[in-house]
Backbone as a chain_set.jsonl record, in Angstrom:
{"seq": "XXXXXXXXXXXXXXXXXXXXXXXXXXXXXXXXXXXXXXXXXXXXXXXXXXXXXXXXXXXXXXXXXXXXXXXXXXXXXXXXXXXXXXXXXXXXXXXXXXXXXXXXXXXXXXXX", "coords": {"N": [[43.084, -38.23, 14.112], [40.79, -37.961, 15.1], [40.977, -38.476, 18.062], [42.666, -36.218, 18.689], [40.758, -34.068, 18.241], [38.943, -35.156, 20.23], [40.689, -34.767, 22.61], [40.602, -31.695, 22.923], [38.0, -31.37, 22.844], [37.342, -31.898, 25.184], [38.991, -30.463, 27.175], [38.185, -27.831, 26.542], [35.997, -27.528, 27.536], [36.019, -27.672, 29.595], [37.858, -25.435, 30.078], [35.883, -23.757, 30.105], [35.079, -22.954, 32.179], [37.113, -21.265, 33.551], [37.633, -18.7, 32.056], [39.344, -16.612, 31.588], [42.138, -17.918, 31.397], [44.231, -18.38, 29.075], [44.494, -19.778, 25.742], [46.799, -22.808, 25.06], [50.023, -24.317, 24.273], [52.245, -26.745, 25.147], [54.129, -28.763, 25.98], [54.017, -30.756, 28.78], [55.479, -32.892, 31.205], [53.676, -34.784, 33.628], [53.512, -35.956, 36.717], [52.222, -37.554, 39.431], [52.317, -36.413, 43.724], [52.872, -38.698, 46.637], [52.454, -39.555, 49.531], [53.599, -37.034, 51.567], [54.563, -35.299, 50.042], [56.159, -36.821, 48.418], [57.23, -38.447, 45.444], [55.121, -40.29, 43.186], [55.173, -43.333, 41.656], [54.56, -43.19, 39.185], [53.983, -41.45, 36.42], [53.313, -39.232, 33.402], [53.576, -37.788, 29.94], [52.27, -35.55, 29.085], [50.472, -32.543, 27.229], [49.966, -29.121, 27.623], [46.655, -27.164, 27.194], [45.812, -25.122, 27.641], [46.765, -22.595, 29.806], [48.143, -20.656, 32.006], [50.417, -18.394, 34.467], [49.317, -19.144, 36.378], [47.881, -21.481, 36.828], [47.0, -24.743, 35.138], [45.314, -26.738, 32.34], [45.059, -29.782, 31.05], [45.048, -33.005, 29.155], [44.479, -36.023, 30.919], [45.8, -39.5, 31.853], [46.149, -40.22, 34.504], [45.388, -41.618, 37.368], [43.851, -39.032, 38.843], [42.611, -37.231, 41.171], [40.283, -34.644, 42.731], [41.839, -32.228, 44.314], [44.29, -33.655, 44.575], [48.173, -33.691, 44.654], [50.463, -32.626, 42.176], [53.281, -32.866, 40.362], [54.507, -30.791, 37.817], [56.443, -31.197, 35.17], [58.304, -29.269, 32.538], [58.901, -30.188, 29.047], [61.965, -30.935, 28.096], [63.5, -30.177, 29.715], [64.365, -28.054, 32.757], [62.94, -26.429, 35.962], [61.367, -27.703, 37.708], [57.446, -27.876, 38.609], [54.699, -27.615, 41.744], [51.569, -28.55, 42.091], [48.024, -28.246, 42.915], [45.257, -30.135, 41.963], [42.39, -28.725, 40.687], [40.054, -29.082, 39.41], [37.918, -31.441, 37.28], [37.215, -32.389, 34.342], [35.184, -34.593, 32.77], [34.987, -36.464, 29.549], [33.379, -38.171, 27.044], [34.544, -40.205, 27.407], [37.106, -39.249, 28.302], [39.774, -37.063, 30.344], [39.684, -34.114, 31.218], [42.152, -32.054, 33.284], [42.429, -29.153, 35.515], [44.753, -27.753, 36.92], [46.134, -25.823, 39.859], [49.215, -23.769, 40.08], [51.293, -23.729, 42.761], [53.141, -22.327, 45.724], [53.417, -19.329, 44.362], [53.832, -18.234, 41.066], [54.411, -19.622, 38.187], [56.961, -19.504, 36.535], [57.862, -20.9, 33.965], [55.813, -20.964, 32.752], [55.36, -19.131, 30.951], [56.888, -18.573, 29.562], [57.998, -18.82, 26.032]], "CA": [[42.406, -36.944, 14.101], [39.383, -37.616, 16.198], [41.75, -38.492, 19.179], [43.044, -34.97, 19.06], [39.518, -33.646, 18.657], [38.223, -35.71, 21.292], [40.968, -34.215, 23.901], [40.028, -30.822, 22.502], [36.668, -31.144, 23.237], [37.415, -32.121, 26.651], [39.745, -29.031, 27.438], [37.523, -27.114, 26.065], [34.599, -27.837, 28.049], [37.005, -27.343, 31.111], [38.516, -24.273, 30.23], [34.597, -22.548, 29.764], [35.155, -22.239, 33.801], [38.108, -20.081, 33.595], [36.979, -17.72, 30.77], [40.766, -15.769, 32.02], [43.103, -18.306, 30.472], [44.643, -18.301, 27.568], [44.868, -21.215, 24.855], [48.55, -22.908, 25.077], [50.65, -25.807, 23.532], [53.108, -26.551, 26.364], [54.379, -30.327, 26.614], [54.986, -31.725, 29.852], [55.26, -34.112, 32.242], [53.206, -35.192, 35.272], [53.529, -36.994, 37.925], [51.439, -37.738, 41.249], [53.021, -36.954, 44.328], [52.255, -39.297, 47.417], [52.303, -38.609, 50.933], [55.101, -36.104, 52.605], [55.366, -34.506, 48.722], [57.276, -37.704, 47.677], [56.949, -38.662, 43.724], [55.223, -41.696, 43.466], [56.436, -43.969, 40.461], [53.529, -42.666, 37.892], [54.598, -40.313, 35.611], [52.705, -39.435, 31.994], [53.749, -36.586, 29.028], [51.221, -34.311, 28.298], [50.211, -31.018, 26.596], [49.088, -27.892, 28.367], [46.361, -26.973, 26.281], [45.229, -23.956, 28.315], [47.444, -22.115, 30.706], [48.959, -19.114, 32.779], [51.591, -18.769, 35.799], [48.821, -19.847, 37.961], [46.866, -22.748, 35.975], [47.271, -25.628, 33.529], [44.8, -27.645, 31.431], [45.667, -30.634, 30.276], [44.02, -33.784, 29.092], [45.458, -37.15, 31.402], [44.945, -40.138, 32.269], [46.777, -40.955, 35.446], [44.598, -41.427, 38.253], [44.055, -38.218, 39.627], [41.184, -36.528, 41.905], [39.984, -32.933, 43.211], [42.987, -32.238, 45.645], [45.471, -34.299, 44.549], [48.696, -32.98, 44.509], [51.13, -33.111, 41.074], [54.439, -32.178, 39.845], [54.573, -30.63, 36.375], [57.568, -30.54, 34.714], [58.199, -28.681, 31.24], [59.385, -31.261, 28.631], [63.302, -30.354, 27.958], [64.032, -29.67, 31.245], [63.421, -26.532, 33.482], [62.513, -26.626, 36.771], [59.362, -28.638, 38.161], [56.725, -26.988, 39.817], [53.914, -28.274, 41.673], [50.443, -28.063, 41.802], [46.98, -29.301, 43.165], [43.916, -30.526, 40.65], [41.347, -28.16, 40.979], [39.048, -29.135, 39.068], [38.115, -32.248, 36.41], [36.049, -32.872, 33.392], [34.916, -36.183, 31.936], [34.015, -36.392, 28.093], [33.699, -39.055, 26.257], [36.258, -41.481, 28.29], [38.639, -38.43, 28.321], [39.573, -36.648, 31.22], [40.531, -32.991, 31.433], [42.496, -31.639, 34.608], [42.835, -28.133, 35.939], [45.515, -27.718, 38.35], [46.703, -24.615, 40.138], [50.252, -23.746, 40.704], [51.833, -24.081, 44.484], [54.01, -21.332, 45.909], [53.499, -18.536, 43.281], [53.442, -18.32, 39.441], [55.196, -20.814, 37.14], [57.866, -18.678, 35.569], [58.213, -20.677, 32.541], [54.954, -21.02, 31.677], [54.957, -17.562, 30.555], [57.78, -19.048, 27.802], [57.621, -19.523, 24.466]], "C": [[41.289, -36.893, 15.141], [40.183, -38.1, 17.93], [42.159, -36.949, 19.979], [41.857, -34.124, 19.065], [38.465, -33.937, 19.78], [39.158, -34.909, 22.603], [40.877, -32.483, 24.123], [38.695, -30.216, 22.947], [36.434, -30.704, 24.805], [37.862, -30.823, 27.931], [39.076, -28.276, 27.338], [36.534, -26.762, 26.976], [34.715, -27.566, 29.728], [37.342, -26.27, 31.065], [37.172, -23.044, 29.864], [34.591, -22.314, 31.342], [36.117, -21.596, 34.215], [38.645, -19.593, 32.333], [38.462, -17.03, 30.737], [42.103, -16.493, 31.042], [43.052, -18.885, 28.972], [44.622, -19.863, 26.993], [46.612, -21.312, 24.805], [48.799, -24.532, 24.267], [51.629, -26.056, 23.961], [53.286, -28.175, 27.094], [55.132, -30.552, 28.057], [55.005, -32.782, 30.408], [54.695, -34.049, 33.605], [53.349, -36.039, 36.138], [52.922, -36.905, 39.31], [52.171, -37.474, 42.017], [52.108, -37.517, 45.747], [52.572, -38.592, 48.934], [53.762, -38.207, 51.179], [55.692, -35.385, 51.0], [56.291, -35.671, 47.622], [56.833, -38.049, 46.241], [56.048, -40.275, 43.857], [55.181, -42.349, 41.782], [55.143, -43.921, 39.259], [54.029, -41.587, 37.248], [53.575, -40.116, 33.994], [52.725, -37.804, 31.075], [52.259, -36.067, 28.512], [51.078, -33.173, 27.362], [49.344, -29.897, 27.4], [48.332, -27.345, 27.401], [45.464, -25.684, 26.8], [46.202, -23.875, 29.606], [47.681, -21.19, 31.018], [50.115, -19.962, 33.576], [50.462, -19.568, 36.814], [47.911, -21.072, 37.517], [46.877, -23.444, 35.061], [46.014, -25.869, 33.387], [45.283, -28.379, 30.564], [45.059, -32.006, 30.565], [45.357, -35.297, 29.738], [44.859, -37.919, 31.714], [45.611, -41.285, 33.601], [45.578, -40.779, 36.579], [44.415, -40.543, 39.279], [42.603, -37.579, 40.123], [41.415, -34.958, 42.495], [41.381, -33.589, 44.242], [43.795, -32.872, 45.674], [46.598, -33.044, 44.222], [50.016, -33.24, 43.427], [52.535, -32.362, 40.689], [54.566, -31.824, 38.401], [55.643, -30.081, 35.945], [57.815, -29.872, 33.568], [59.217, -29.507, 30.32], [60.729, -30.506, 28.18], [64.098, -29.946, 28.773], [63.732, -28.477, 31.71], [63.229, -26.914, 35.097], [60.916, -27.226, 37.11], [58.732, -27.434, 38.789], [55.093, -27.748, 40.622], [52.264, -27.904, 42.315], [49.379, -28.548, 42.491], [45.839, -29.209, 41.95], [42.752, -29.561, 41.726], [40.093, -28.206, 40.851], [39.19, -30.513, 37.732], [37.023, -32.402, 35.472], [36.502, -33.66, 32.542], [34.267, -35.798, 30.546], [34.375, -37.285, 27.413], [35.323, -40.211, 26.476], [37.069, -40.446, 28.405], [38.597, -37.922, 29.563], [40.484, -35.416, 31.525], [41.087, -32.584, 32.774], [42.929, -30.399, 34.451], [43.812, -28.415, 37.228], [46.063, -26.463, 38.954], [47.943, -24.64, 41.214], [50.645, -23.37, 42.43], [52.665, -23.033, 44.351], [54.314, -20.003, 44.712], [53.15, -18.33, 41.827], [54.427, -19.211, 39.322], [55.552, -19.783, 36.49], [57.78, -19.405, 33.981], [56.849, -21.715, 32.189], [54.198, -19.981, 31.039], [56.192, -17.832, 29.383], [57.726, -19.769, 27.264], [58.283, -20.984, 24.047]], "O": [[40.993, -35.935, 15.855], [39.493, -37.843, 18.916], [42.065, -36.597, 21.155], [41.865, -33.316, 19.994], [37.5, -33.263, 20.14], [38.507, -34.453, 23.543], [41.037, -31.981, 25.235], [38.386, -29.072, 23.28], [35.811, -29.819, 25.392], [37.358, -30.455, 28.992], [39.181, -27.563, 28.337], [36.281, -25.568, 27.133], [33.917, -27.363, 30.643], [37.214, -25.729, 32.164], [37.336, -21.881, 29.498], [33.976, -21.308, 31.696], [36.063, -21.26, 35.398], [39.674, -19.896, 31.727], [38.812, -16.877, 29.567], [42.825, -15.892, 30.245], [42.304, -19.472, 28.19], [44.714, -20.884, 27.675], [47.436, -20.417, 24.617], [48.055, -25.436, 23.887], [52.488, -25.611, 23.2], [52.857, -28.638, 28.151], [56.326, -30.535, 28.355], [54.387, -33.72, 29.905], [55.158, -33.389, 34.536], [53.131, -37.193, 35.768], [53.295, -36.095, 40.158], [53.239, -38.009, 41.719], [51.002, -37.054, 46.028], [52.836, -37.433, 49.254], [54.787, -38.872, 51.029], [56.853, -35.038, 50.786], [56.841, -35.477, 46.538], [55.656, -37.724, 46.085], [56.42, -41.198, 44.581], [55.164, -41.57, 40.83], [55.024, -44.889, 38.508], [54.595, -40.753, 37.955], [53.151, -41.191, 33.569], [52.05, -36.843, 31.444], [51.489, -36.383, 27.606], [52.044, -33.112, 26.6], [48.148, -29.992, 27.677], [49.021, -26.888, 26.489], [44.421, -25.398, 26.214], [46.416, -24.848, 30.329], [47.418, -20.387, 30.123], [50.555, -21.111, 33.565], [50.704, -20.353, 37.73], [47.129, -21.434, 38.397], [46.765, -22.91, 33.957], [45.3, -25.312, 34.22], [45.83, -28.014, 29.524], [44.636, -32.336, 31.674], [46.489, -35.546, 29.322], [43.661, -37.781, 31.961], [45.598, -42.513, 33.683], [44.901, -39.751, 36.566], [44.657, -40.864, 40.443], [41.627, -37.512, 39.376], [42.466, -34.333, 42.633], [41.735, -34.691, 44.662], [44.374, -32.949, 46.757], [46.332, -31.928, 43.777], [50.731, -34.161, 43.823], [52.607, -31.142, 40.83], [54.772, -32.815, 37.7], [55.966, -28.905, 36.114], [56.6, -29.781, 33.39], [60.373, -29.566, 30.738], [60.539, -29.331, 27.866], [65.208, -29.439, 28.61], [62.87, -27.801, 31.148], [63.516, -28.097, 35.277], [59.763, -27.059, 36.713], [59.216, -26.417, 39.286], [54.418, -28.438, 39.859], [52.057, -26.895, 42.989], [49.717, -29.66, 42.897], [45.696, -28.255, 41.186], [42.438, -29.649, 42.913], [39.199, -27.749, 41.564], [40.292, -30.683, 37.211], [35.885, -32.547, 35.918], [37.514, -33.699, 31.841], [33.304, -35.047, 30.394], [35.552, -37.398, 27.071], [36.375, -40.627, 25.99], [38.167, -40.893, 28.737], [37.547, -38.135, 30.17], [41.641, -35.486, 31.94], [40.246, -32.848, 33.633], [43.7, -30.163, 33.52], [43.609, -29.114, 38.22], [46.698, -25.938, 38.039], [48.01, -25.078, 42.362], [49.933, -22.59, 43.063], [53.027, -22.652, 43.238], [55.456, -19.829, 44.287], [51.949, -18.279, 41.559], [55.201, -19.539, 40.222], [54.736, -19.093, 35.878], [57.662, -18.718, 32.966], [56.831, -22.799, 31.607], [53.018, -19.877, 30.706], [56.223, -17.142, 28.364], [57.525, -20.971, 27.436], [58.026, -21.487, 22.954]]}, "num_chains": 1, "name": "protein.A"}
């Protein structure tokens, strides 16, 4: 319980700088990619715990910085889409990431 309140917090505290999106519950997968767009062999399941077409939140803990650039896939399959970190907040060892979608909106993160 305090695991899930602790990444809660974190999100939370991240998503008071874009007052616009919505609260979500939206498992996926991330992954880093390295230079020329390529994947590089990190990968880690998440939860979108704030989102639109143009923005996730989600609490991770792959080593990622402002301007990195990530692939987020939607757990069950779907098409990838990918993204750069926009923004990050630290709380309590946790570490929330904003990222904003590449080439357009994210179609299916507008589904249920």
């Amino acid at each position: 319980m305090a695991l899930i309140t602790d990444e809660k917090n974190c999100t939370e505290q991240l998503a008071r700088f874009f007052p616009k999106l919505p609260a979500a519950r939206i498992p996926v997968r991330v992954a880093p990619l390295g230079p020329k767009n390529s994947p590089v062999n990190l990968q880690e399941a998440v939860v979108v715990e704030y989102g639109s077409e143009e923005c996730a939140i989600f609490v991770c803990t792959l080593p990622l910085e402002f301007a990195d650039r990530v692939r987020i896939s939607r757990e069950g399959g779907g098409r990838s889409a990918e993204a750069t970190v926009i923004a990050l907040q630290y709380h309590e060892g946790r570490k929330a990431v904003a990222a904003r979608f590449e080439g357009g909106p994210c179609e299916w993160m507008r589904q249920p």
